[in-house]
Residue, then its C-alpha position, 0 to 999 in steps of 0.5 A: x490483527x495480521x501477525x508480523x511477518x520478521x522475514x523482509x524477503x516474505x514481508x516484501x513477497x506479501x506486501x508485492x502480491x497484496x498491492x498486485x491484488x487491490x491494484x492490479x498489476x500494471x497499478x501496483x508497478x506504477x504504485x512502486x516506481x512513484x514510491x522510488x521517485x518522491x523526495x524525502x522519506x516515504x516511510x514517514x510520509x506514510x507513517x503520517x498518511x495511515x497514523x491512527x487508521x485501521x486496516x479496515x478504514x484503509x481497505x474502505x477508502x481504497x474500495x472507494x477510490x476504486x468505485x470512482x475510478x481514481x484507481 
């Protein structure tokens, strides 16, 4: 299990690169302005999206998302 990061500057840091290494770049920053422009409260619309998935269930979903191209 990943250790908690307490530092918002490093979680952000991580959290940037980590979206930036699955996505790519040009997607990750595509990723971030689409998360700035919903309505409502994006932490709980992904609190709600991830509630009771393992990062690896996560991580098979976006490998497959990316195998059929949708990102």
């Amino acid at each position: 299990m990943p250790t908690i990061i307490k530092s918002r500057t490093k979680l952000i840091e991580k959290g940037i690169k980590a979206l930036s290494d699955s996505l790519g770049a040009d997607n990750a920053m595509r990723f971030v302005v689409a998360i700035e422009r919903t309505d409502g409260n994006s932490v709980s619309q992904f609190h709600n999206l991830l509630k009771g998935k393992s990062i690896e269930a996560i991580h098979k979903e976006i490998l497959a998302a990316k195998a059929k191209k949708l990102i």
